[in-house]
VEXBA-920359 format. One record per residue (C-alpha): x, y, z; chain; residue in three letters; residue number from 1. Coordinates in pm, whole numbers. Last residue first. Example, Ala and Ser with C-alpha at 12.3 -4.5 7.8 and 13.67 -1.06 7.14 Angstrom:
REM residues 2
@c1=1367, c2=-106, c3=714, bati=A, zake=SER, dofi=2 .
@c1=1230, c2=-450, c3=780, bati=A, zake=ALA, dofi=1 .
//
This chain:
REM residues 112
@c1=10243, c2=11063, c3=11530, bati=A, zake=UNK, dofi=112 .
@c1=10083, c2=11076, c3=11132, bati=A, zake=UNK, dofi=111 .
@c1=10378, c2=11267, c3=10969, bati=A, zake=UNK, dofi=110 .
@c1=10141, c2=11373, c3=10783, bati=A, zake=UNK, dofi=109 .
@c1=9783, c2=11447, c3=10808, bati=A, zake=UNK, dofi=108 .
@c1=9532, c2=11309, c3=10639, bati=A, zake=UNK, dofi=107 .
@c1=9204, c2=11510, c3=10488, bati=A, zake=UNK, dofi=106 .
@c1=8865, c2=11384, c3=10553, bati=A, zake=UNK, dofi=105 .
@c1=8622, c2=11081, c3=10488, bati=A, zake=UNK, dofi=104 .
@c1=8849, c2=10839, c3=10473, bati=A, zake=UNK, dofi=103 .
@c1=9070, c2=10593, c3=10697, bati=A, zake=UNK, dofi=102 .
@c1=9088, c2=10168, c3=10598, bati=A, zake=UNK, dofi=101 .
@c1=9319, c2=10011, c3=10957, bati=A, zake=UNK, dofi=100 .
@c1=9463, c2=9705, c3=10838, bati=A, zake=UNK, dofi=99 .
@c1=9454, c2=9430, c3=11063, bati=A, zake=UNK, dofi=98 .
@c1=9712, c2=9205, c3=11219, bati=A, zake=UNK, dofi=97 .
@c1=9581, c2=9069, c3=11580, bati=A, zake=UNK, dofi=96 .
@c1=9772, c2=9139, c3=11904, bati=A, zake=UNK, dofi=95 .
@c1=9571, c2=9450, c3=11929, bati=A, zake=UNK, dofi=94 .
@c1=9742, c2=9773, c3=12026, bati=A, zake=UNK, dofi=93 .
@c1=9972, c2=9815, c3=11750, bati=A, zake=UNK, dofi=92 .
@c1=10155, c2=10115, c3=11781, bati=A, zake=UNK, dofi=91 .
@c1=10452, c2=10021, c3=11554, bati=A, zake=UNK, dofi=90 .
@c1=10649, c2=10005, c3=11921, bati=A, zake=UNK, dofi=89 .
@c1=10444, c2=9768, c3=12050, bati=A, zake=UNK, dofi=88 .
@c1=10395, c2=9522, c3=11728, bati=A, zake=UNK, dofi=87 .
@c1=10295, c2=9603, c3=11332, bati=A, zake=UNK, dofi=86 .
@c1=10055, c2=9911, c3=11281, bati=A, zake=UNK, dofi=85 .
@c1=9912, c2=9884, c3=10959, bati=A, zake=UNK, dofi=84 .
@c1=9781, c2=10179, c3=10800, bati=A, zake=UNK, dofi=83 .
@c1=9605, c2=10227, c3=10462, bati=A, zake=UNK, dofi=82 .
@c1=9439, c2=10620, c3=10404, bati=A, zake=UNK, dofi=81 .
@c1=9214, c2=10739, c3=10157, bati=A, zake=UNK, dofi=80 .
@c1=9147, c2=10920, c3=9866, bati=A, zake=UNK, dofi=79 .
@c1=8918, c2=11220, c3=9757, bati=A, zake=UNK, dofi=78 .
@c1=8768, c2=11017, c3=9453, bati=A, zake=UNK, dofi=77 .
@c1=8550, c2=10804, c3=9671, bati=A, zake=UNK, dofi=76 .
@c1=8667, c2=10752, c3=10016, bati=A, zake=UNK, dofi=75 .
@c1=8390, c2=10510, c3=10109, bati=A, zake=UNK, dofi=74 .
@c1=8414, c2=10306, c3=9828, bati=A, zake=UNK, dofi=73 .
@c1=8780, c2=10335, c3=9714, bati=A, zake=UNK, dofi=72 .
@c1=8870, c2=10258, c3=10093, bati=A, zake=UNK, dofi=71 .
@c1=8658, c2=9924, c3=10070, bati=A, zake=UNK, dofi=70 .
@c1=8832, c2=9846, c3=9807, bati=A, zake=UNK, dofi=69 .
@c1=9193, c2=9925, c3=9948, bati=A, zake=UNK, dofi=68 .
@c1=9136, c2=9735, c3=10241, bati=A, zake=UNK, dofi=67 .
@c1=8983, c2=9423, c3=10019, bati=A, zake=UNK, dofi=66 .
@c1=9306, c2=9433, c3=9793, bati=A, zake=UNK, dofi=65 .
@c1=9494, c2=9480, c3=10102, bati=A, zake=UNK, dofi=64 .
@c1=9407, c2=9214, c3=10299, bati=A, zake=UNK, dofi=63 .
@c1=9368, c2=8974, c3=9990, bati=A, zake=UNK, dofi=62 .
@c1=9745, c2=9038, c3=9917, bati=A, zake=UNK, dofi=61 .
@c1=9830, c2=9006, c3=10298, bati=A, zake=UNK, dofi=60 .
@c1=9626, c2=8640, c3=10208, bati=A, zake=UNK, dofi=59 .
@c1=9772, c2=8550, c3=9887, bati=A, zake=UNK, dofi=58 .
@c1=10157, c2=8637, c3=10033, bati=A, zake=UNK, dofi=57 .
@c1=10101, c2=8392, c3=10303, bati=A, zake=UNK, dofi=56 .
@c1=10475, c2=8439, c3=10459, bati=A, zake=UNK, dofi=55 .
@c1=10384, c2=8842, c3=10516, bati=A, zake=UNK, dofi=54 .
@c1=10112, c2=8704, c3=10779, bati=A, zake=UNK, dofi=53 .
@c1=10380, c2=8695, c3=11063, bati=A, zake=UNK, dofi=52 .
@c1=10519, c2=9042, c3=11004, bati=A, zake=UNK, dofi=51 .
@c1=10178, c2=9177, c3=10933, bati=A, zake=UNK, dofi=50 .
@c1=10146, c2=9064, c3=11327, bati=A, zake=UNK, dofi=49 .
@c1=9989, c2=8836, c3=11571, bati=A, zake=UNK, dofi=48 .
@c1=9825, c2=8590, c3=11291, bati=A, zake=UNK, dofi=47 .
@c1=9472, c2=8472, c3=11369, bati=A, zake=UNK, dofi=46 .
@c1=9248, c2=8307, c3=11051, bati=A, zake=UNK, dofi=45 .
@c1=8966, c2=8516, c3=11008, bati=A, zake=UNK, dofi=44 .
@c1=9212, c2=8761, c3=10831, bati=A, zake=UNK, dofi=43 .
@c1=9170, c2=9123, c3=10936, bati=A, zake=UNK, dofi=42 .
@c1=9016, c2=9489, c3=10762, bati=A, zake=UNK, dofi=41 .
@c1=8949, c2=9743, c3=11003, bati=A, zake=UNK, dofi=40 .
@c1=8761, c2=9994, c3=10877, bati=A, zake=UNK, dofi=39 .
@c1=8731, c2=10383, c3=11017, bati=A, zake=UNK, dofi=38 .
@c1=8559, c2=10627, c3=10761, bati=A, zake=UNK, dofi=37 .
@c1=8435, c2=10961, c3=10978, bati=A, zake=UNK, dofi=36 .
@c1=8802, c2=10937, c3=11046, bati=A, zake=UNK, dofi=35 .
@c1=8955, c2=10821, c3=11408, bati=A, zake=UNK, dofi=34 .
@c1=8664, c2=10592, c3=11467, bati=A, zake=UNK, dofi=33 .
@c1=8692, c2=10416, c3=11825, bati=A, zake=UNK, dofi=32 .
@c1=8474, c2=10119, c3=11758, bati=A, zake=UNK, dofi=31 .
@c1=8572, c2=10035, c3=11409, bati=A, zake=UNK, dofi=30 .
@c1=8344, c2=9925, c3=11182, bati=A, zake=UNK, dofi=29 .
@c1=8450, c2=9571, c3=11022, bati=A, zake=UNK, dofi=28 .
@c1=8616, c2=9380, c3=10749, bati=A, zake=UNK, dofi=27 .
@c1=8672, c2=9007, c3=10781, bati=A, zake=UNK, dofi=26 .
@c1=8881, c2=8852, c3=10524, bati=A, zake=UNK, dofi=25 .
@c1=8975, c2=8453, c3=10446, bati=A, zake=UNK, dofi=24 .
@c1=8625, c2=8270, c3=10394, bati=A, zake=UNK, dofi=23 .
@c1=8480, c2=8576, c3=10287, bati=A, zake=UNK, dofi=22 .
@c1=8322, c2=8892, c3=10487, bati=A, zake=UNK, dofi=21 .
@c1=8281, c2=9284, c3=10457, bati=A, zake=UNK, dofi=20 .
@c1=8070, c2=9578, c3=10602, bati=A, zake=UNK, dofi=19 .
@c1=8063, c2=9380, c3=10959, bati=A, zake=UNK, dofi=18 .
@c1=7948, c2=9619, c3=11219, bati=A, zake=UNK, dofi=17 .
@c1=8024, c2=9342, c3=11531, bati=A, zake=UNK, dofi=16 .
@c1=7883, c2=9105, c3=11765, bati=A, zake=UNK, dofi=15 .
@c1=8116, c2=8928, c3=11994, bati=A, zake=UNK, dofi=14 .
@c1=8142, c2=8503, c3=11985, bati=A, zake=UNK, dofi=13 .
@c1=8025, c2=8580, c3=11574, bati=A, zake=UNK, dofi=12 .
@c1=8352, c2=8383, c3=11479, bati=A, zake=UNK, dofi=11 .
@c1=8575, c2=8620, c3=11325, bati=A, zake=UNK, dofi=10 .
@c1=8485, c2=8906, c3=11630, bati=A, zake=UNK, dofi=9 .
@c1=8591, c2=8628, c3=11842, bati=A, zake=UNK, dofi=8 .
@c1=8891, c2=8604, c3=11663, bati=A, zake=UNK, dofi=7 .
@c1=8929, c2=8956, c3=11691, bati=A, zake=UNK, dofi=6 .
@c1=8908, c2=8979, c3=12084, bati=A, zake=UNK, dofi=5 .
@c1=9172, c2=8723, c3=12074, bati=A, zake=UNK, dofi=4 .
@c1=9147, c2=8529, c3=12426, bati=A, zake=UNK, dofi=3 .
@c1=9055, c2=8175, c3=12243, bati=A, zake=UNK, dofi=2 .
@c1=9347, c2=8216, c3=12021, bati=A, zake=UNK, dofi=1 .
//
């Protein structure tokens, strides 16, 4: 997926705020924070959707684990939020799966 801005991201081509990394999980600062906390947490390996990454159940399982870490850390006791936008009309924007981590103030709901 030479034209994936995350696989670049995966493979130091564009330089990122990485706050997490293994062999299978990248976790990074988001640009465009929408929380004073705003992760995105994506395998290295490129799958367009959660749809598509459902059929490796130990890597959406290692996307969450790691999303839901990292939210535990920065949201502390107070919570946090998990979303994963899945194609056009789910509002996903990058043709990537990755799991957007939100804390740092109080959700809103229904979200848009």
């Amino acid at each position: 997926m030479s034209e994936c801005i995350f696989c670049k991201i995966a493979a130091g081509e564009i330089r990122a705020a990485v706050v997490y990394r293994d062999d299978r999980v990248i976790a990074i600062e988001d640009l465009n924070p929408q929380a004073p906390t705003h992760l995105l947490v994506m395998p290295v390996a490129h799958y367009d959707t959660l749809a598509d990454a459902a059929e490796d159940g130990r890597l959406t399982s290692a996307l969450v684990a790691v999303a839901s870490r990292l939210g535990r850390e920065r949201g502390g006791a107070r919570g946090f939020r998990l979303v994963v936008n899945t194609g056009p009309q789910g509002g996903q924007t990058v043709g990537h799966v990755h799991v957007h981590v939100l804390a740092g103030r109080a959700m809103t709901w229904p979200p848009g």
